[in-house]
PyMOL commands that place a pseudoatom at each C-alpha (Angstrom):
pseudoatom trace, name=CA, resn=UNK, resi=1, chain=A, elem=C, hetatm=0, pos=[0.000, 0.000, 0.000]
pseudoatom trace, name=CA, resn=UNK, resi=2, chain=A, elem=C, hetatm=0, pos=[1.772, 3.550, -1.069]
pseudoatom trace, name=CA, resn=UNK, resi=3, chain=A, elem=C, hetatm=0, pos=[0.684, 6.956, 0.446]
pseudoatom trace, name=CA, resn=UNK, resi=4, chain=A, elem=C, hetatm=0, pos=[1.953, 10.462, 0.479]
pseudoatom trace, name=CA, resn=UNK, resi=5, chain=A, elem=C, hetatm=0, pos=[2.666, 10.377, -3.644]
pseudoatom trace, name=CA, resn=UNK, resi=6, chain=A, elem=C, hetatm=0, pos=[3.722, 13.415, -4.685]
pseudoatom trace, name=CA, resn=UNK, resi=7, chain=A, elem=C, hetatm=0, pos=[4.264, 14.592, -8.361]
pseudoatom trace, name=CA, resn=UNK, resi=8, chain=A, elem=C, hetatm=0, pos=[5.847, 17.205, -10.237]
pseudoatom trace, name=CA, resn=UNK, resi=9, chain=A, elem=C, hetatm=0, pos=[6.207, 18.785, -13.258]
pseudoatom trace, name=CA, resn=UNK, resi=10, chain=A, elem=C, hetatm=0, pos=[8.837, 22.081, -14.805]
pseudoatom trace, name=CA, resn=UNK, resi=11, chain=A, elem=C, hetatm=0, pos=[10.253, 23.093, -17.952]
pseudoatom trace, name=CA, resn=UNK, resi=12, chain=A, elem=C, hetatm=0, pos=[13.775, 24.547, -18.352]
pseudoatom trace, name=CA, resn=UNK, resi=13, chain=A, elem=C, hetatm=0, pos=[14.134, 28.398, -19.232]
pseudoatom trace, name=CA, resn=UNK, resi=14, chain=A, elem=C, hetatm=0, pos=[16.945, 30.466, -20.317]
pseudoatom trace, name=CA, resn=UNK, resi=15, chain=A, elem=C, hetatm=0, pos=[17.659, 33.952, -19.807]
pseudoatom trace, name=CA, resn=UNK, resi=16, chain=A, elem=C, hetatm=0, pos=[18.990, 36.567, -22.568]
pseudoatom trace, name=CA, resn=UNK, resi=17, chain=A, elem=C, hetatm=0, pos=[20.290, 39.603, -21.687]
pseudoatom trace, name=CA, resn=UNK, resi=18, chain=A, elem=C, hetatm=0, pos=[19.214, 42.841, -24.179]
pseudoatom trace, name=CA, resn=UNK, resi=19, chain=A, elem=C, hetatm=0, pos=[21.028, 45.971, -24.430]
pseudoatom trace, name=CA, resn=UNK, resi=20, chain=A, elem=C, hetatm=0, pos=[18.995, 48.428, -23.397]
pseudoatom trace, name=CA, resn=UNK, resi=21, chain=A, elem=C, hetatm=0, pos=[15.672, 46.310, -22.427]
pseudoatom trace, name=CA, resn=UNK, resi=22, chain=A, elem=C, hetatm=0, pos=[14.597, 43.739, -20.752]
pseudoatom trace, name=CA, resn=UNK, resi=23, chain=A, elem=C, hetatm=0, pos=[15.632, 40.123, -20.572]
pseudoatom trace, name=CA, resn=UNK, resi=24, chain=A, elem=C, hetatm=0, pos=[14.025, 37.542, -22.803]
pseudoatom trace, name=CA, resn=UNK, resi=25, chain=A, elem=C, hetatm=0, pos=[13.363, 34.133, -21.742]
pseudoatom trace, name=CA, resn=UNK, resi=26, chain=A, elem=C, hetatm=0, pos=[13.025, 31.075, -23.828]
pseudoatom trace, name=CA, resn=UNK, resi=27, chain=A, elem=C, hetatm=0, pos=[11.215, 27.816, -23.004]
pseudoatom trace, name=CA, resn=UNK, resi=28, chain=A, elem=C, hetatm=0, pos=[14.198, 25.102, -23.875]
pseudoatom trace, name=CA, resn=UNK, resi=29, chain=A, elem=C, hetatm=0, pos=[12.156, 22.208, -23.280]
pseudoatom trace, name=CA, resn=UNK, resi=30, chain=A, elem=C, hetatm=0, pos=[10.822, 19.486, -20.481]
pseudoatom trace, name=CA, resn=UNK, resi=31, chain=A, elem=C, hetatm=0, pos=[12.131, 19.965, -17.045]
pseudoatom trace, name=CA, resn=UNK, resi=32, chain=A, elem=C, hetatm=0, pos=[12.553, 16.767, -14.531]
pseudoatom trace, name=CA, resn=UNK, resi=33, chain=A, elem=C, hetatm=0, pos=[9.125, 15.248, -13.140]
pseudoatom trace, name=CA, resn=UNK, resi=34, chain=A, elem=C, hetatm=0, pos=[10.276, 13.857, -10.083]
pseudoatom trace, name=CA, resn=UNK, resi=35, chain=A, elem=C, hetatm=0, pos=[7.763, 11.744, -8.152]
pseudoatom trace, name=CA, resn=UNK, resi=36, chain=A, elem=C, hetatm=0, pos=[7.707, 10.159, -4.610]
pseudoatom trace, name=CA, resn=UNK, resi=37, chain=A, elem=C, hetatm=0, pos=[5.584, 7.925, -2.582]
pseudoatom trace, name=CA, resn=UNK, resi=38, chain=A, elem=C, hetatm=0, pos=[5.935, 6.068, 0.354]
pseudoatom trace, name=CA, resn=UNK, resi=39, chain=A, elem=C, hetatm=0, pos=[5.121, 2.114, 0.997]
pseudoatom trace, name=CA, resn=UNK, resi=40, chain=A, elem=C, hetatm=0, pos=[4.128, 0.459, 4.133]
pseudoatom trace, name=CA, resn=UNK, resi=41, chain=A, elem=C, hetatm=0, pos=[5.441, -3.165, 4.717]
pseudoatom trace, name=CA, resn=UNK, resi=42, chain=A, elem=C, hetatm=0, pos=[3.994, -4.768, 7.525]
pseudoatom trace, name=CA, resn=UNK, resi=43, chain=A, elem=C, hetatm=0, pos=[4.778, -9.124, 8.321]
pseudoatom trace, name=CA, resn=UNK, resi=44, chain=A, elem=C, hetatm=0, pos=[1.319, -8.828, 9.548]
pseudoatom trace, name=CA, resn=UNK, resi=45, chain=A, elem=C, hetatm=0, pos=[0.241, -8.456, 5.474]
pseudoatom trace, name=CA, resn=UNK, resi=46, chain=A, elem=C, hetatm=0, pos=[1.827, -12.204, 4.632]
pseudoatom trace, name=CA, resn=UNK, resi=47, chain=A, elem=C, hetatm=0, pos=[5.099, -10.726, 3.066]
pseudoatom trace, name=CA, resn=UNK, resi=48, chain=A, elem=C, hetatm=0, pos=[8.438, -10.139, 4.190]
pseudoatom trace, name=CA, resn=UNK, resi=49, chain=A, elem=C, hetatm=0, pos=[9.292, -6.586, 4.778]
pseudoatom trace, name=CA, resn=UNK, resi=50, chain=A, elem=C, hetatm=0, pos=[13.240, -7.604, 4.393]
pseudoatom trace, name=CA, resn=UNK, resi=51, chain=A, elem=C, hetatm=0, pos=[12.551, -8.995, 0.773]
pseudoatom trace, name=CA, resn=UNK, resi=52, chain=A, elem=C, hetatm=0, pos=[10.144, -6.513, -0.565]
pseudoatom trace, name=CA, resn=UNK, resi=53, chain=A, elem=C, hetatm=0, pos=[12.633, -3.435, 1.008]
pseudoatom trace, name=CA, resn=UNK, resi=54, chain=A, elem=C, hetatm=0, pos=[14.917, -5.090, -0.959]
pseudoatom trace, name=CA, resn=UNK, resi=55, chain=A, elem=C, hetatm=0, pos=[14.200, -4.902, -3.936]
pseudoatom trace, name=CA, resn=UNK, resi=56, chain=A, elem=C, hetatm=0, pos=[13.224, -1.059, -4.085]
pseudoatom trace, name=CA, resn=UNK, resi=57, chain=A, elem=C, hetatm=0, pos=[16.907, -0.561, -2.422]
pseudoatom trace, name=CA, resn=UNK, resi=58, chain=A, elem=C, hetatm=0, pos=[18.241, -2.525, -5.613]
pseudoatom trace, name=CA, resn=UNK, resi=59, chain=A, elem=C, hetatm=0, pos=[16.550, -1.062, -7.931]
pseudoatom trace, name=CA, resn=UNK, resi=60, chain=A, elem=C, hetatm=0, pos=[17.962, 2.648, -6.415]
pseudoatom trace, name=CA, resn=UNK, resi=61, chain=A, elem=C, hetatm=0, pos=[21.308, 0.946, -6.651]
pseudoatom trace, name=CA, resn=UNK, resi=62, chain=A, elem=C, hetatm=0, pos=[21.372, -0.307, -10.270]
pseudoatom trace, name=CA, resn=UNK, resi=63, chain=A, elem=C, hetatm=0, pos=[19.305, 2.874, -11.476]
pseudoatom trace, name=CA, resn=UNK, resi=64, chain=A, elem=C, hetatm=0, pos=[16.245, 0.458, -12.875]
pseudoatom trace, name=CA, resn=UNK, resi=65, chain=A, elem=C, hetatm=0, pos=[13.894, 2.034, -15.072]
pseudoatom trace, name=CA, resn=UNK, resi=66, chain=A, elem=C, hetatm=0, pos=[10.060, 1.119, -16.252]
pseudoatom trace, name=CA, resn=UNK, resi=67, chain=A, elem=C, hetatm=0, pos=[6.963, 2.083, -16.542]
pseudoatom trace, name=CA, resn=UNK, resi=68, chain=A, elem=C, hetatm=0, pos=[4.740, 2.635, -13.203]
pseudoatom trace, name=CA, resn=UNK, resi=69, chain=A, elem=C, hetatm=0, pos=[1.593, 0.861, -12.998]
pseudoatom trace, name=CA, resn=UNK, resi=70, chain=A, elem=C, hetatm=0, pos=[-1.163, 1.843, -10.737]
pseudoatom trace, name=CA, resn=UNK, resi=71, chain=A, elem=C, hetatm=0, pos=[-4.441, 0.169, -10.076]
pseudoatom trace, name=CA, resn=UNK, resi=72, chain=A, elem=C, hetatm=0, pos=[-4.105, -0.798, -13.815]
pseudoatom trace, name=CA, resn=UNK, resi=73, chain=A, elem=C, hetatm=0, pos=[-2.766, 2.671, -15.346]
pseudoatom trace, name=CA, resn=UNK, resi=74, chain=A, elem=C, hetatm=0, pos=[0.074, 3.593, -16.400]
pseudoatom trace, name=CA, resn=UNK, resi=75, chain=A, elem=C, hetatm=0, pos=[1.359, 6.767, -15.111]
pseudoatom trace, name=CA, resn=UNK, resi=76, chain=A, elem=C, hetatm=0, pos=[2.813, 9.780, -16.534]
pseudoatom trace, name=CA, resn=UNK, resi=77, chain=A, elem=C, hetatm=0, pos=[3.660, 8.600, -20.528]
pseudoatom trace, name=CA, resn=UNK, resi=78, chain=A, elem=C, hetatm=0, pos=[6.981, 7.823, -19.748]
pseudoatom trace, name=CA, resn=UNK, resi=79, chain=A, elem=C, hetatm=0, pos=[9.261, 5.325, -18.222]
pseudoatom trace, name=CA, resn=UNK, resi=80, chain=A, elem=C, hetatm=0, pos=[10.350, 6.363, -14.366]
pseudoatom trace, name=CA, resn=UNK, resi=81, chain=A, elem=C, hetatm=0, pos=[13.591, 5.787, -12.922]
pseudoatom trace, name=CA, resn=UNK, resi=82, chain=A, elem=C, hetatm=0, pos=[14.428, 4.490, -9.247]
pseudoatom trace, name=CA, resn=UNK, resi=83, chain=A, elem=C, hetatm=0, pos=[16.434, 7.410, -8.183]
pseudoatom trace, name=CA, resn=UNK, resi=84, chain=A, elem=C, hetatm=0, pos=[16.377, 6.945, -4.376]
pseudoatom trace, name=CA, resn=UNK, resi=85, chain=A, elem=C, hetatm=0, pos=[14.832, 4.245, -1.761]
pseudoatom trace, name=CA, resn=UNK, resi=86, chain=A, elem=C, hetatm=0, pos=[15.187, 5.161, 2.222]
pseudoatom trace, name=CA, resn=UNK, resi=87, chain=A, elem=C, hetatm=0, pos=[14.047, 2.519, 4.464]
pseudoatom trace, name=CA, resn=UNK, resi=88, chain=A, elem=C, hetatm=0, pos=[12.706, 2.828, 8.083]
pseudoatom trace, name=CA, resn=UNK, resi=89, chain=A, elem=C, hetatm=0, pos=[13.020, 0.045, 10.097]
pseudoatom trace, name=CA, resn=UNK, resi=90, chain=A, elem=C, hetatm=0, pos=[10.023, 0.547, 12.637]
pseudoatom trace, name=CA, resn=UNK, resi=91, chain=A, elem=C, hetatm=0, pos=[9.924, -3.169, 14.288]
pseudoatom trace, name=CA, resn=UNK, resi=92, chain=A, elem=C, hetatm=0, pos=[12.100, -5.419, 14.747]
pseudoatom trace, name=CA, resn=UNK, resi=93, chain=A, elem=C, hetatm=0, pos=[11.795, -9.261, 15.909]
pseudoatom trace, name=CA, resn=UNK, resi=94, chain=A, elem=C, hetatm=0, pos=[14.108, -10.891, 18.742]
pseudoatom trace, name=CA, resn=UNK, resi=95, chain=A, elem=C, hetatm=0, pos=[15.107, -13.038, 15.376]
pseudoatom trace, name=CA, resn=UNK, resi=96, chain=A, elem=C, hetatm=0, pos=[16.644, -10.183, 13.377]
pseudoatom trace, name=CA, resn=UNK, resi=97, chain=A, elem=C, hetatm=0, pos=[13.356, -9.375, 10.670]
pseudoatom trace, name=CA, resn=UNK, resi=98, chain=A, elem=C, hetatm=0, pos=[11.538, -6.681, 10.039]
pseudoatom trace, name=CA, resn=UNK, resi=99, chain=A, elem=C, hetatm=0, pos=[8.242, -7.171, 11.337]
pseudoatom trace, name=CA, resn=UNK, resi=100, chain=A, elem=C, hetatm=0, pos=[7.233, -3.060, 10.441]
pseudoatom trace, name=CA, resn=UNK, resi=101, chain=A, elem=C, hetatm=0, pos=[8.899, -0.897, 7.841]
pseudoatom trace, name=CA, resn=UNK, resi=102, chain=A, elem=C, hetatm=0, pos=[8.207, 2.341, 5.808]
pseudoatom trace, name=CA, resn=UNK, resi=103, chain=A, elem=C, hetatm=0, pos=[10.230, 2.684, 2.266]
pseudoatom trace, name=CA, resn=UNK, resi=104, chain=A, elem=C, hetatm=0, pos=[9.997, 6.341, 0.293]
pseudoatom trace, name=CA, resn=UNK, resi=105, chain=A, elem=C, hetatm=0, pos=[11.259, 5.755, -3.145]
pseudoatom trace, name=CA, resn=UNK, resi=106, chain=A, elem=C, hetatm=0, pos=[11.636, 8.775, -5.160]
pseudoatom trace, name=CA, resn=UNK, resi=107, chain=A, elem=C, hetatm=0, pos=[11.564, 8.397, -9.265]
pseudoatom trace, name=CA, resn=UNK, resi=108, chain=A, elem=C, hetatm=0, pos=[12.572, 10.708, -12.475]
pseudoatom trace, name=CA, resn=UNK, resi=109, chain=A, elem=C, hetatm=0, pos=[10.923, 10.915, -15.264]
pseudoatom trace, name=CA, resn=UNK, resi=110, chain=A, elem=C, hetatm=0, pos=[13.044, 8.465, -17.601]
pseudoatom trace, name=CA, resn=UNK, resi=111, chain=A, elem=C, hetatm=0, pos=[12.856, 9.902, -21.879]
for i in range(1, 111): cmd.bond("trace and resi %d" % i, "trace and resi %d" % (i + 1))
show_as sticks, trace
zoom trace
């Protein structure tokens, strides 16, 4: 279950300076779209927090990219890429597992 997504969009600008009158700015093109969301894991769900956590934290690592499906749809038109995945370890079992986490990923826009 993810909560707390938050999307954004910007385009890239660029100054020229004019003699004797104002700047004049001109639109270059797409900006980044960064998006974040964060992801409860929870033992109590059937699934292993460690495994799941995992696999977000790899992705970060290796810089995976795809498309990001949501209750069916796609989102954005664009494939995302894993930019960033912070885990918080919020219980802990006497053998070691995470019974509790909370895992923010944060994506780019991948063109």
């Amino acid at each position: 279950t993810y909560s707390d997504m938050q999307r954004s969009s910007s385009s890239r600008w660029q100054s020229h300076e004019i003699i004797g009158g104002a700047p004049k700015r001109e639109m270059l093109g797409e900006g980044e779209s960064p998006l974040s969301f964060s992801i409860h894991l929870s033992a109590a769900s059937g699934i292993s927090p460690d495994r799941e956590a995992e696999k977000w934290l790899e992705a970060a690592r290796k810089g995976r990219t795809g498309y990001l499906v949501i209750g069916g749809k796609i989102v954005g038109n664009h494939r995302w890429s894993v930019t960033k995945a912070t885990l918080f370890q919020n219980a802990v079992g006497n053998n070691g597992k995470t019974l509790s986490a909370d895992l923010t990923v944060t994506m780019e826009g991948y063109r």
